[in-house]
C-alpha positions as CSV (number, residue, x, y, z in Angstrom):
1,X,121.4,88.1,120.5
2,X,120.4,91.0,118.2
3,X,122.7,91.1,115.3
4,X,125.6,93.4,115.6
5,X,125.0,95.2,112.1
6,X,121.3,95.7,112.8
7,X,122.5,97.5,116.2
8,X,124.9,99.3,114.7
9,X,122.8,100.5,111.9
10,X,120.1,101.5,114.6
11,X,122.6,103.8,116.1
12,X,123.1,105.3,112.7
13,X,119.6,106.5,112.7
14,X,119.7,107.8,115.9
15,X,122.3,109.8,115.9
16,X,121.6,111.4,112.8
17,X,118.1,112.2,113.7
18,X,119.9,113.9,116.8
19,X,122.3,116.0,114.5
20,X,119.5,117.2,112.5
21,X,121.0,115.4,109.6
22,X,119.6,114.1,106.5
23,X,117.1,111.8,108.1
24,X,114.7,115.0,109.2
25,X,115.6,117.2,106.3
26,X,113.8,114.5,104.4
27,X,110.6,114.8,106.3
28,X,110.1,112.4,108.8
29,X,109.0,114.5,111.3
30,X,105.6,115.2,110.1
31,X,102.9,117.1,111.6
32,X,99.6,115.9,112.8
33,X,96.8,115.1,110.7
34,X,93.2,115.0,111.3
35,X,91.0,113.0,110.9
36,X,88.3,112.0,108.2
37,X,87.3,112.5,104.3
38,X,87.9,110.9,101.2
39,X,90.7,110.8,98.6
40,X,90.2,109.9,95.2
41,X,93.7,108.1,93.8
42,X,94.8,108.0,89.9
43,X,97.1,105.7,88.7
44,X,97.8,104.4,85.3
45,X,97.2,100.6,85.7
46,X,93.8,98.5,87.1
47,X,94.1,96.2,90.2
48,X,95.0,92.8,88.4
49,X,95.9,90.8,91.4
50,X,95.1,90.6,95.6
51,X,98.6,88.9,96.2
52,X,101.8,90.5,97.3
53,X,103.5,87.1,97.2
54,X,103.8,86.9,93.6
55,X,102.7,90.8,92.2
56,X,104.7,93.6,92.8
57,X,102.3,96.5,90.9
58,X,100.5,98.8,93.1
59,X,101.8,97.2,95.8
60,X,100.3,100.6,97.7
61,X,97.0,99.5,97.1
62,X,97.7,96.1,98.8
63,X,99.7,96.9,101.7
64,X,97.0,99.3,103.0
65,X,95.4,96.3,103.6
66,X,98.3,93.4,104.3
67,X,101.6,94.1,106.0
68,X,104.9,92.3,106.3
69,X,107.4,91.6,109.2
70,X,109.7,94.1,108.6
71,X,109.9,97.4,106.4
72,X,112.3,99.2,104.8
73,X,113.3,102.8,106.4
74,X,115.2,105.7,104.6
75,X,118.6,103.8,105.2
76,X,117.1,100.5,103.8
77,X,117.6,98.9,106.8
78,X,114.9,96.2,107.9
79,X,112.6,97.7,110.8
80,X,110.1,96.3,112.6
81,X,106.3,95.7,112.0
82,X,104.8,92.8,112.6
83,X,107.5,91.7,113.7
84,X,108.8,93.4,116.7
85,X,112.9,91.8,117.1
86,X,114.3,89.3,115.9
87,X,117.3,87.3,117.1
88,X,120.1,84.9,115.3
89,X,122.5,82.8,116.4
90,X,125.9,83.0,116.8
91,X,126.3,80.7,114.0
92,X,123.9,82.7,111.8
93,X,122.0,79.3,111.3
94,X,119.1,79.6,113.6
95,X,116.9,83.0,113.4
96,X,114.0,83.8,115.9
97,X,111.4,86.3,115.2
98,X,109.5,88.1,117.8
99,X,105.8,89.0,116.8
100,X,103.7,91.9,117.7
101,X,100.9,91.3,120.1
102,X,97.5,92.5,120.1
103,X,97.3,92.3,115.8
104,X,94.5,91.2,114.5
105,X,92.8,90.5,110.7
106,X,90.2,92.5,109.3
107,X,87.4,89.6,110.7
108,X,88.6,89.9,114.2
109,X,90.9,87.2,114.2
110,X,94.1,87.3,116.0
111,X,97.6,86.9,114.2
112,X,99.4,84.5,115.5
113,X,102.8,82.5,114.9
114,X,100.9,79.7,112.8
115,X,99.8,82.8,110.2
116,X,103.0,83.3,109.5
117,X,104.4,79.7,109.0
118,X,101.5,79.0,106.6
119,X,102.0,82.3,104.9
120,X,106.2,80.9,104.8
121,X,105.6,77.9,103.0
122,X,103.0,79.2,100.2
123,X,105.7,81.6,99.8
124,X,108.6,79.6,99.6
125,X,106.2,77.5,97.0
126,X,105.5,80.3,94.8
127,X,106.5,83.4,95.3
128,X,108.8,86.0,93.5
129,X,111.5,85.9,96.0
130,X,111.1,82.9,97.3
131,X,114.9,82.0,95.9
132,X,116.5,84.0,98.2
133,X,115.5,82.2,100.9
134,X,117.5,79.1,99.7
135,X,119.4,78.9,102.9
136,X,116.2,78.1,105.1
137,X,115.6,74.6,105.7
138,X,113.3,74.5,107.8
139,X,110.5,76.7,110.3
140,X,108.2,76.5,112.9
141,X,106.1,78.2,115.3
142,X,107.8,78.4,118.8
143,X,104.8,80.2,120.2
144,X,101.9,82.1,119.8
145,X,103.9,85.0,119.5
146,X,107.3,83.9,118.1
147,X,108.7,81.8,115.1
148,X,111.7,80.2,114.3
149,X,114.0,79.6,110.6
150,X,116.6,76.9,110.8
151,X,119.1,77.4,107.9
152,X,121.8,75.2,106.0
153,X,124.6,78.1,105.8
154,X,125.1,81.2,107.8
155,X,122.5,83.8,106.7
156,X,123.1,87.9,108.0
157,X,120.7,89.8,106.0
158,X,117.2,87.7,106.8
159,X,115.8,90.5,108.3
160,X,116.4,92.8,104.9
161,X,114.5,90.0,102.7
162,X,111.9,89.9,104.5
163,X,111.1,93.3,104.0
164,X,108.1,94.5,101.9
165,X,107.7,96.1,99.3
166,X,109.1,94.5,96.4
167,X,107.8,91.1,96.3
168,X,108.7,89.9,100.0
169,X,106.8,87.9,102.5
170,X,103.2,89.0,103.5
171,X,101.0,87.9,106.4
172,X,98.1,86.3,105.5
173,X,95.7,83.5,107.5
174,X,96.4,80.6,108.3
175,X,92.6,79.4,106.3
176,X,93.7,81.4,103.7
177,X,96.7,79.6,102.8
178,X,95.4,76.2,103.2
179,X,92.6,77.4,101.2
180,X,94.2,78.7,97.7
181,X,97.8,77.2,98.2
182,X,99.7,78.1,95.1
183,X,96.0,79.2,93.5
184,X,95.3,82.7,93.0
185,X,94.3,85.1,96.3
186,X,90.7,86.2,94.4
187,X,88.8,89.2,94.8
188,X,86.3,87.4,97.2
189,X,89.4,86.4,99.4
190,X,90.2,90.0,99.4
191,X,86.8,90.8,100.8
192,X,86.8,88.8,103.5
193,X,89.2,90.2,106.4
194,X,92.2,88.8,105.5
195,X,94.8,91.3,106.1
196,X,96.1,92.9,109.2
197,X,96.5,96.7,107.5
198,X,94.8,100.3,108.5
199,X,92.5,99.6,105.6
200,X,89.8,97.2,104.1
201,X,88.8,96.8,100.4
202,X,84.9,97.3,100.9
203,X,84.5,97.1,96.9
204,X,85.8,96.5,93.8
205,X,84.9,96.7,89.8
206,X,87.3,94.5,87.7
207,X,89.6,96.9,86.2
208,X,87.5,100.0,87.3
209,X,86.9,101.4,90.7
210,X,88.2,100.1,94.2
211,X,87.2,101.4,98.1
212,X,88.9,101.0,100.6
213,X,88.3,102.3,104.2
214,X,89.7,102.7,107.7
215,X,90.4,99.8,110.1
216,X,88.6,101.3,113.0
217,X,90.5,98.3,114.7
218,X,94.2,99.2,113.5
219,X,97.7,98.8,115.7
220,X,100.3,99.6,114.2
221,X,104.1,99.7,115.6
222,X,104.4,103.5,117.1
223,X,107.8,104.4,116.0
224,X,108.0,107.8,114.2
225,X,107.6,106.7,110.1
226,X,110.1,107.2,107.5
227,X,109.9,105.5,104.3
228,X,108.1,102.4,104.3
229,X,108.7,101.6,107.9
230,X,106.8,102.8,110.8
231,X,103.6,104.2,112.3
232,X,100.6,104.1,110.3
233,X,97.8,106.4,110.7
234,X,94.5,105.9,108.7
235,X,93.4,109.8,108.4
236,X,91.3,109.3,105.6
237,X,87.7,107.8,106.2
238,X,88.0,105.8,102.5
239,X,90.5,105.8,99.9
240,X,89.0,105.1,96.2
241,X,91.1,104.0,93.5
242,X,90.5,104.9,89.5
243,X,92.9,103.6,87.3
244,X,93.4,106.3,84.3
245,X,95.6,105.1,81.6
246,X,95.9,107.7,79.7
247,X,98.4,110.8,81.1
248,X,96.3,113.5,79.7
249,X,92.8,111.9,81.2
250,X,94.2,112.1,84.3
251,X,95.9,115.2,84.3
252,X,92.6,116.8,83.3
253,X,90.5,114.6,86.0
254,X,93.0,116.4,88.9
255,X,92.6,119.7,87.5
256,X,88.8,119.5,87.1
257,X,88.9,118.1,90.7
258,X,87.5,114.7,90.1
259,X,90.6,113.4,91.8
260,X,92.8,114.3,94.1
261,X,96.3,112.4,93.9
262,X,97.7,111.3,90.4
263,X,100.6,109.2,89.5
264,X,102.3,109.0,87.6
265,X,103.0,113.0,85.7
266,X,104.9,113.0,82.6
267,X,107.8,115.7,83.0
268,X,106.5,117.6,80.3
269,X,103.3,118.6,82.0
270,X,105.4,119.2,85.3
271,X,105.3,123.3,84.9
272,X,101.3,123.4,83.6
273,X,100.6,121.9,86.8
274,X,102.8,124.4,89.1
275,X,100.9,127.0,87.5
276,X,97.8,126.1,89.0
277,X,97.6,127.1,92.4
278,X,95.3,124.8,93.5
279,X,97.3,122.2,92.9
280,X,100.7,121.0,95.2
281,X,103.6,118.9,92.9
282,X,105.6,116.6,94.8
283,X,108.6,114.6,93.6
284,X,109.7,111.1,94.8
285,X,113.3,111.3,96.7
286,X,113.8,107.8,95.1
287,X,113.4,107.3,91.1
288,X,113.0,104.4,88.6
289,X,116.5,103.3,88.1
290,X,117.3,103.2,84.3
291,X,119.8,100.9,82.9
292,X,120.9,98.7,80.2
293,X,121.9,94.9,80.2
294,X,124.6,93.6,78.3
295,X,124.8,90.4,77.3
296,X,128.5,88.7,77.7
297,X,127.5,85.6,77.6
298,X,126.8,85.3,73.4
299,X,127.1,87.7,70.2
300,X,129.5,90.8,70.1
301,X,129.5,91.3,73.6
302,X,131.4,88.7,74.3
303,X,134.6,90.9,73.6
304,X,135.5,92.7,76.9
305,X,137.0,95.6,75.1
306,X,133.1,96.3,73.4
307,X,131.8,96.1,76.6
308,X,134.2,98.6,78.1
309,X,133.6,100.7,74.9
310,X,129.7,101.3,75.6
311,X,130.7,102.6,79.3
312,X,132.8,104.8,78.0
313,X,130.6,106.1,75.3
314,X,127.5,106.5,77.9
315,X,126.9,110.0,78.9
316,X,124.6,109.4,81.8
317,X,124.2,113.2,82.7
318,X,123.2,113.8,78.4
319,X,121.2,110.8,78.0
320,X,118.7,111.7,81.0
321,X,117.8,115.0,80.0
322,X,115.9,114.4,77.7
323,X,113.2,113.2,80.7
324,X,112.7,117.0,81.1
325,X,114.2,119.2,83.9
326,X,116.8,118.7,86.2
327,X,114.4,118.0,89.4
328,X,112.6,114.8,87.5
329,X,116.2,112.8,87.1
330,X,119.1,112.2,88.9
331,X,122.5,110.4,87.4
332,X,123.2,107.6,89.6
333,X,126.0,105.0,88.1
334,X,126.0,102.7,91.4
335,X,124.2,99.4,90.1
336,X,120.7,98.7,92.1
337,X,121.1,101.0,94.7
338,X,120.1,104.6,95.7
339,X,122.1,107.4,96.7
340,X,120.6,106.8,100.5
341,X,121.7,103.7,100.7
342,X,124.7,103.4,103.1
343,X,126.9,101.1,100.0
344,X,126.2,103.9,97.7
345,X,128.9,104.9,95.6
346,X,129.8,106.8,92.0
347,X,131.9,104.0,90.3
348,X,131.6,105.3,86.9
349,X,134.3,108.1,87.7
350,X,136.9,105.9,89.4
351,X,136.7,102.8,86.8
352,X,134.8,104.0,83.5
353,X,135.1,108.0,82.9
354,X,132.8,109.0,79.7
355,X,135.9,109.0,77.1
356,X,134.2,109.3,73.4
357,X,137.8,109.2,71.9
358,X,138.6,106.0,74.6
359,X,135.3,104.3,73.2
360,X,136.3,104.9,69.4
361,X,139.6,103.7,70.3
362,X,138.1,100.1,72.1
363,X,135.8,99.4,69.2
364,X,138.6,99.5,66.9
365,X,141.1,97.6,69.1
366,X,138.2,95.2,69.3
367,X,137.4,91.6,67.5
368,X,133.7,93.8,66.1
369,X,133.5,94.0,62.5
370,X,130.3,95.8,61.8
371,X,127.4,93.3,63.2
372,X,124.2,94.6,64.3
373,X,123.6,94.9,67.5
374,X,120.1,94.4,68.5
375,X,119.0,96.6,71.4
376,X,115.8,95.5,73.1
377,X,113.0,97.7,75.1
378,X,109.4,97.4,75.7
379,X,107.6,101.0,74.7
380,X,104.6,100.5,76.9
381,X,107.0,100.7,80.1
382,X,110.1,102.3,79.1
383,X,111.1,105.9,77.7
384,X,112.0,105.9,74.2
385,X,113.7,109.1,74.5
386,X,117.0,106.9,76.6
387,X,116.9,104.3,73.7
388,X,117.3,106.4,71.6
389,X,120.0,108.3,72.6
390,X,121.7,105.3,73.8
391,X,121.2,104.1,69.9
392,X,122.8,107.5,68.8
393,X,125.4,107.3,71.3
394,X,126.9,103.9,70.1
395,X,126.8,104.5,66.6
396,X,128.8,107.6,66.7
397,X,131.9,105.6,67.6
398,X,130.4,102.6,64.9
399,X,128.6,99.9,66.2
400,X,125.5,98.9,63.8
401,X,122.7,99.2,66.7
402,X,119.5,98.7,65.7
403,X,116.2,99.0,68.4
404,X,113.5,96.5,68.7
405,X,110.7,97.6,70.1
406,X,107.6,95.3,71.2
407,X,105.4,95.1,73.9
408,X,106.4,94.7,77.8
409,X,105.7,90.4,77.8
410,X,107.2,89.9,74.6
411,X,110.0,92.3,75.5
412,X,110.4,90.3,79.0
413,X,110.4,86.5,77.0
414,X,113.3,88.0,74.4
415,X,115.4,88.5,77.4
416,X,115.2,84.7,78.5
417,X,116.6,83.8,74.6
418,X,120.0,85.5,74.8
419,X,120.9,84.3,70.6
420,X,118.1,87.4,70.2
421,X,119.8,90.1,71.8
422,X,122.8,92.4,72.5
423,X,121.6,95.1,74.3
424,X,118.1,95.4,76.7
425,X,116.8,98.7,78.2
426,X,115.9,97.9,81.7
427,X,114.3,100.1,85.1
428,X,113.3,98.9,88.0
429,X,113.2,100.3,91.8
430,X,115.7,100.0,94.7
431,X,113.8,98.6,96.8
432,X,115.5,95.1,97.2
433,X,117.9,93.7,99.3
434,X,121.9,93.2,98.7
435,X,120.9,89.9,97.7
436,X,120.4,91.5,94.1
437,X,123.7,91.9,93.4
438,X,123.6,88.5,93.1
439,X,121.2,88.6,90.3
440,X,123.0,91.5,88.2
441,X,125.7,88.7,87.6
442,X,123.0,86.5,86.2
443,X,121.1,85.5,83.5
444,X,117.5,86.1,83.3
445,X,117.3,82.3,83.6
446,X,119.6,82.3,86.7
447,X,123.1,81.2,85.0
448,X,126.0,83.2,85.9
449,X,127.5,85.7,83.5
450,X,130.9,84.2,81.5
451,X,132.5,87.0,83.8
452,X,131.5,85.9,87.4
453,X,134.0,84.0,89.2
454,X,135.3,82.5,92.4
455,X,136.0,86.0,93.3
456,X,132.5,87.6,93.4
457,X,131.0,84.6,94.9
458,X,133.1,84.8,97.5
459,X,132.4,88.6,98.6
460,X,128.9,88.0,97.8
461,X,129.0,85.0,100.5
462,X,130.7,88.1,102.7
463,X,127.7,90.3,102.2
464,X,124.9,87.5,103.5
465,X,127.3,86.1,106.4
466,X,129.1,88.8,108.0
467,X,127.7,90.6,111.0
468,X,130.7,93.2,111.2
469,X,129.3,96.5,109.3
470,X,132.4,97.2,108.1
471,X,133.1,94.3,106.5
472,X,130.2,94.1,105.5
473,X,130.7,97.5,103.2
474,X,134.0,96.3,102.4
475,X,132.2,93.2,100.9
476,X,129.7,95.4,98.9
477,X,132.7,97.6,97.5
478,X,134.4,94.5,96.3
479,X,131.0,93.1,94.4
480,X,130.6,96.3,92.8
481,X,134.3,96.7,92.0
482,X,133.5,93.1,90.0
483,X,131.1,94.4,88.4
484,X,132.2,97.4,86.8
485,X,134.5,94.7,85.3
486,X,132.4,92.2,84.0
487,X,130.5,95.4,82.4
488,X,127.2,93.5,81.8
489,X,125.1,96.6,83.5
490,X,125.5,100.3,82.5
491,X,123.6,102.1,84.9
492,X,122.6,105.9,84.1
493,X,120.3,107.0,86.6
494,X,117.3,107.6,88.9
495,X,113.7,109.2,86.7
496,X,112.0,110.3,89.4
497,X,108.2,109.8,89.9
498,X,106.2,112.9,89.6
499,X,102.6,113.1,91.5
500,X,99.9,115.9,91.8
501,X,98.3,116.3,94.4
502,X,95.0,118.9,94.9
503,X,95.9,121.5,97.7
504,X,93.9,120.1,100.1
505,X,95.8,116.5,99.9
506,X,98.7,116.9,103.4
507,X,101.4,114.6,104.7
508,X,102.5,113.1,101.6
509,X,106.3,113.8,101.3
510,X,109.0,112.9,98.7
511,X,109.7,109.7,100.4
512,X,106.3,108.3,100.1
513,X,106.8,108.2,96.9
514,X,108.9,105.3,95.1
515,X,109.0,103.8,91.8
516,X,106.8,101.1,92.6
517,X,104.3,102.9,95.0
518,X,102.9,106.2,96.5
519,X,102.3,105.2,100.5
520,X,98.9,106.8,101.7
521,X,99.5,106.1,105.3
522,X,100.1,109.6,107.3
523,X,97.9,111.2,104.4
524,X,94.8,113.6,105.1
525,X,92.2,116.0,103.7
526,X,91.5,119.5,104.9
C-alpha cells in the first residue's frame, strides 16, 4: 500500500503541470542539451570531506558522484531515485522500499539491497540525521532488490528523511562500510568507484583543484527533473572544481574567462556583472533562510512579554535590504520553510504585526531593567549588515544589545552554553524535512524550550503519523501556531544565492540553485 499522502501529493504535481501552473513556469521543462566540454566551477570553500553522511558543504560536488533513495522535488515531496516505491503498512510500523534495478558503482559493481543496509547502520551510528530515525528498530534486506525498516511507533514521513540533500542517507558499498565504519570516507575511498552518480572524481589536490568526469555507465530514474529529484543527464565531458575564497578573485576569474560558473555573487557586484554581455546572472528560487534564536530558557528572555517585544520590533521587509536589491531577498516569516512548500504560510501578520509603539510598550510592561543582551553571530558565515540592524532595531525601544562577533566554530560552541547568550543570528536552507520543527523547539543540546508542551508534542506526533493530507496541514498549522507563541525563532527571510554563469554555460535554472548547492546535472556547454 502506497501511502495515501504520497499519492495525493503525486496528483498535486500532476495536475499542476497540466494547468501550466507554477511547476513549469519554474522551468522544469528544459530543453535538450548536447553533449560534451568542460566546465570550470568556483565556489568559495575547498573539498574538506568525501562523506554525505556526516557533511553537508558542497554537497553538489558529492552527489554528482553518490545518490540517495529519494530526492526532494519543487513541492518537497520525497521522489524516487534509487529507490523506485516504497510501501508501509497499515500500521505505519513496517516500511518496504523498492530498489532500482540495473544501478551499478563506479567499479562495475551492482547495488544491491545489502549496500543499503550497511550504508543504514553506519548511518544510524554516525550521521547528522541519524536522530530522526529514532523510530526504526530494526532493518533488513528482503531481496536483492528490496529492503525493509521495522519501527517502534507509527512513522508517515520516512520517505521525506530519507531524502538528500541536507545530511540524509547515501548509498555507498557494502566493502566500504565495513571498511571505514564510523572512520572517515578518505580521498583514496573516493577514488575508487564507490558511488553510483553520473560522475567520477578522477583527481584531486587537498584544498585546490578537483575532476570529475562522466559515468559513461550512468542510469538514472527517467522522470522529467525538478529540483533535486529526477533525471540526470551528464552533458559535460568533466567538471573541475576551484575553490576561490575570495569574492573579488572569483568575480575577476569569470570575467577573464578562467571559469565558467561562480558561486556565490555578493549583491553588490550583481549589476557589474549584468553589464557584461558575455556573462548570464541567475538567481536561486530558494534562499538562505535568515533568522534569529531566542533563548527562553535562561537570562531576559525568559519574560514572554520581551520575547513578544523583539517580534514586534522586527521589520523583516527593512532589515533585508540592506542585502542589496529587491531580486537577491525575499521576506519570508514562516519558520524553516519556503514559500513552495505546500505548509507555507505568513504568520507574522496574523499573530505578530511590526508594531514599534506595541514593542516599546512590552519592554516596559516587562520584568527587563536595562541588562545587556548579548547577541551572537559568526562574521565568516553570516551578514553583518542583519546584525546590525537587528542591534539598532532593539535598542530603539531600549534593550542594552550588545553583538559578539567570533568566528563560525566558536560561534557554533557559544550556542551549546545558553548562560552566554540572549540572542544568535542564524541561516540555514529549507531543505529538511517537517521533522525540524521539532528541532526549532529545542535546545542546541536537544532539551525542549521552557515553552514546548504537551500540546506541540502532540501535533508534532500528528505530523510523523498521519497519512490523511489534510490533517496532516492541519497538524503543521497547529506546530507553527505554537511557535509563534513560544517566540524562540524570529524568522525574517530568504537571501537568495546569486551565480554567474559565462554565456556559453545552458540548462542551469533558478531551481538548481539552493543555499547549500548549485546542481550541475542537466548542465551543458555550447
Amino acid at each position: 500500500m502506497r501511502t495515501k499522502r504520497n499519492l495525493i501529493l503525486t496528483v498535486f504535481l500532476i495536475s499542476a503541470l497540466l494547468l501550466g501552473g507554477a511547476i513549469t513556469s519554474l522551468g522544469v521543462m528544459a530543453e535538450e542539451g548536447q553533449y560534451g566540454g568542460t566546465l570550470t566551477f568556483a565556489d568559495q570553500e575547498p573539498i574538506v570531506s568525501f562523506d554525505l553522511h556526516s557533511e553537508m558543504r558542497l554537497e553538489e560536488l558529492l552527489m554528482l558522484v553518490y545518490e540517495g533513495l529519494t530526492y526532494y522535488d519543487e513541492e518537497f515531496v520525497a521522489r524516487p531515485h534509487l529507490a523506485t516505491d516504497w510501501e508501509a503498512s497499515d500500521d505505519l510500523m513496517t516500511w518496504t522500499f523498492y530498489l532500482r534495478e540495473g544501478v551499478e558503482f563506479h567499479d562495475g559493481t551492482p547495488m544491491t539491497a545489502d549496500d543499503v543496509i550497511a550504508s543504514f547502520d553506519r548511518f544510524m551510528e554516525m550521521g547528522s540525521r541519524a536522530w530522526e530515525f529514532e523510530r526504526v528498530e530494526s532493518w533488513e534486506a528482503i531481496d536483492d532488490h528490496t529492503v525493509r525498516f521495522y519501527l517502534n511507533e507509527p512513522w508517515a514521513v520516512m520517505p521525506e528523511s530519507f531524502a538528500l540533500p541536507g545530511g540524509g542517507l547515501a548509498v555507498y558499498p557494502e566493502w566500504l562500510m565495513d571498511e571505514v565504519g564510523t572512520g572517515e570516507i578518505g580521498y583514496d575511498n573516493f577514488l575508487a568507484g564507490t558511488g553510483t552518480g553520473p560522475y567520477t572524481l578522477e583527481e584531486w589536490e587537498p584544498g585546490e583543484v578537483a575532476r570529475f568526469v562522466r559515468n559513461e555507465n550512468y542510469v538514472g530514474p527517467e522522470y522529467e527533473a525538478g529540483l533535486h529529484a529526477g533525471e540526470r543527464k551528464a552533458y559535460l565531458d568533466e567538471i573541475i572544481y576551484r575553490p576561490i575564497e575570495d569574492p573579488a578573485t572569483r568575480i575577476s576569474a569569470l570575467l577573464a574567462g578562467e571559469v565558467d560558473v561562480i558561486r556565490p555573487v555578493p549583491s553588490d557586484d550583481l549589476e557589474r556583472l549584468r553589464q557584461d554581455e558575455n556573462i548570464e546572472v541567475v538567481i536561486s528560487e530558494i534562499g538562505e533562510r535568515v533568522y534569529f534564536k531566542l533563548n527562553p530558557n535562561e537570562g531576559v528572555f525568559t519574560d514572554p512579554l520581551l520575547r513578544k517585544a523583539v517580534r514586534a520590533a522586527v521589520n523583516p521587509e527593512e532589515m533585508l535590504s540592506v542585502l542589496g536589491p529587491d531580486e537577491a531577498w525575499r521576506v519570508n516569516t514562516t519558520p524553516r520553510y519556503t514559500v513552495f512548500q505546500q505548509y507555507w504560510d505568513d504568520y507574522t501578520d496574523r499573530y505578530f504585526p511590526m508594531n514599534v509603539e506595541l514593542a516599546e510598550y512590552l519592554v516596559e510592561e516587562s520584568d527587563y531593567d536595562g541588562e545587556e543582551v548579548r547577541l551572537v553571530y559568526a562574521s565568516d558565515t553570516t551578514d553583518d549588515r542583519v546584525t546590525i540592524m537587528l542591534i539598532e532595531a532593539l535598542q530603539d525601544i531600549g534593550l542594552n544589545v550588545r553583538g559578539i562577533s567570533s568566528d563560525h566554530s566558536t560561534w557554533f560552541e557559544t550556542k551549546f552554553e545558553l548562560d552566554q547568550w540572549d540572542i544568535s543570528h542564524s541561516s540555514g536552507g529549507p531543505e529538511v524535512p517537517v521533522a525540524y520543527l521539532d528541532a526549532s523547539s529545542r535546545t542546541r543540546a536537544g532539551d525542549p524550550w521552557s515553552w514546548r508542551d504537551a500540546e506541540f508534542e502532540y501535533w508534532f506526533n500528528e505530523t510523523q503519523t498521519t497519512l490523511d493530507h489534510e490533517e496532516y496541514l492541519n497538524a503543521v498549522d497547529n506546530m507553527f501556531r505554537l511557535m509563534y507563541e513560544g517566540n524562540s525563532e524570529i524568522w525574517i527571510g530568504d537571501e537568495m544565492y546569486i551565480v554567474g554563469t559565462a554565456d556559453h554555460v545552458r540548462g542551469l535554472t533558478p531551481f538548481d540553485i539552493t543555499s547549500k548547492t548549485i546542481f550541475l546535472r542537466n548542465v551543458w556547454v555550447e
